[in-house]
C-alpha positions as CSV (number, residue, x, y, z in Angstrom):
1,X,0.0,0.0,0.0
2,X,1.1,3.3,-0.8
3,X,1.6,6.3,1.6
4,X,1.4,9.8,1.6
5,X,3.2,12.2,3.2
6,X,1.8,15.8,4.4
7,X,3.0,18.6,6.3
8,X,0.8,20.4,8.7
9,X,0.3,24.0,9.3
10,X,3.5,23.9,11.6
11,X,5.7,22.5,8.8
12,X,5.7,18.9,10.8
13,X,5.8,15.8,8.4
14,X,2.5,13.6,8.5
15,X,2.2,10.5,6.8
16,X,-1.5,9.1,5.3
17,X,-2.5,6.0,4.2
18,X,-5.1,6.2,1.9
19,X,-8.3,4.7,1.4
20,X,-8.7,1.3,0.1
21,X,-9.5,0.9,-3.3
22,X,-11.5,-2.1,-3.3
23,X,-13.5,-3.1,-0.2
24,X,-15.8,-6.7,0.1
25,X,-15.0,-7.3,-4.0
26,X,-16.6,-3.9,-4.9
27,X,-14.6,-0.4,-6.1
28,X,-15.5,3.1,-7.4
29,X,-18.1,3.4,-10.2
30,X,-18.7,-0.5,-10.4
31,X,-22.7,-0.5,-12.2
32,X,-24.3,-2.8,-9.1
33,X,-28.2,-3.7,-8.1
34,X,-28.9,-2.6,-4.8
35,X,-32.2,-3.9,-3.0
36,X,-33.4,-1.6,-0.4
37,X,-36.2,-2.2,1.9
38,X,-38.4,0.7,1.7
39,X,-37.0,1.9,-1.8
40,X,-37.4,-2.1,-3.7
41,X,-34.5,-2.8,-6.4
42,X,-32.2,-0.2,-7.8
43,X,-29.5,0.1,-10.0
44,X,-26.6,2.5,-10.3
45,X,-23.0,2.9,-9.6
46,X,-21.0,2.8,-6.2
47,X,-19.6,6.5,-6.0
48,X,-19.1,6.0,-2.4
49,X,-16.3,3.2,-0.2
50,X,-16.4,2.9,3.2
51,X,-13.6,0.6,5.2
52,X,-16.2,-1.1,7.0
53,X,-18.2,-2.6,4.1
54,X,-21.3,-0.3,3.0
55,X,-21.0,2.3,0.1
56,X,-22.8,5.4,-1.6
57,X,-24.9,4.2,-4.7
58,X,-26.1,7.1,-7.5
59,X,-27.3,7.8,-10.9
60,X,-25.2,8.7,-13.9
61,X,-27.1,12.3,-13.3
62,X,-26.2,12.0,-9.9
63,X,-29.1,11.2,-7.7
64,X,-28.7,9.7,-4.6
65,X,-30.6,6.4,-4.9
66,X,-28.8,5.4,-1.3
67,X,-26.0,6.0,1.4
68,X,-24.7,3.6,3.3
69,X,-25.8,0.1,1.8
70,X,-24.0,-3.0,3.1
71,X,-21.8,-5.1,0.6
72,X,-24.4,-7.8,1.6
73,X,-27.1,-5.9,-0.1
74,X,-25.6,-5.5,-3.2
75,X,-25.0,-7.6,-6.7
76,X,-22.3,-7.0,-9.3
77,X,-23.7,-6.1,-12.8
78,X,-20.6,-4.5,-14.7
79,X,-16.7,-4.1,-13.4
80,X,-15.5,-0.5,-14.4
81,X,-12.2,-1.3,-15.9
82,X,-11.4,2.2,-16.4
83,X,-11.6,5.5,-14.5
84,X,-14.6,6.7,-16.4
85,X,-17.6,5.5,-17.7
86,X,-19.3,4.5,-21.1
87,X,-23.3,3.8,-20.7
88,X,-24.8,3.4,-24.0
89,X,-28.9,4.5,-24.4
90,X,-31.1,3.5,-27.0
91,X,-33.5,5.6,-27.9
C-alpha cells in the first residue's frame, strides 16, 4: 500500500495511508443492483467506499438512490475497468 506524506500547518511531516480501493470485492463506479427495503430494487454505480463494508450508490445524473448500503445488499452487474464511464442508451 502506498503512503502519503503531508505537512501540517506547523511545517511537521504527517504520513496518510489512503483509502482502500477495493472493499468486500466492490470499487469506485462498479454499475451494481442494490435492494433496499423501503426503496425495492435499484440500480446505479458505487460513488461511495467505506472501510467497514457499505457504500454510496447514484445515478449517472447524480441522484442519490442510497448511502450507506452493506456489501451484503448489493449484486455486481458490470466491473468499471477504467476511470470513467461508457453507458450506452437506446433511444
Amino acid at each position: 500500500m502506498h503512503r502519503l506524506w503531508n505537512e501540517n500547518k506547523k511545517g511537521k511531516t504527517i504520513v496518510r495511508t489512503p483509502a482502500n480501493r477495493e472493499v468486500f470485492g466492490f470499487k469506485l463506479w462498479d454499475k451494481v443492483r442494490a435492494y433496499h427495503s423501503k426503496k425495492g430494487l435499484m440500480i446505479g454505480y458505487i460513488t461511495g467506499l467505506r472501510s467497514r463494508g457499505s457504500f454510496e450508490i447514484r445515478t449517472l445524473e447524480r441522484d442519490m438512490l442510497t448511502s450507506g448500503i452493506t456489501y451484503k445488499k448489493l449484486e455486481l452487474i458490470k466491473r468499471q475497468k477504467k476511470n470513467y464511464i461508457i453507458e450506452v442508451v437506446l433511444i
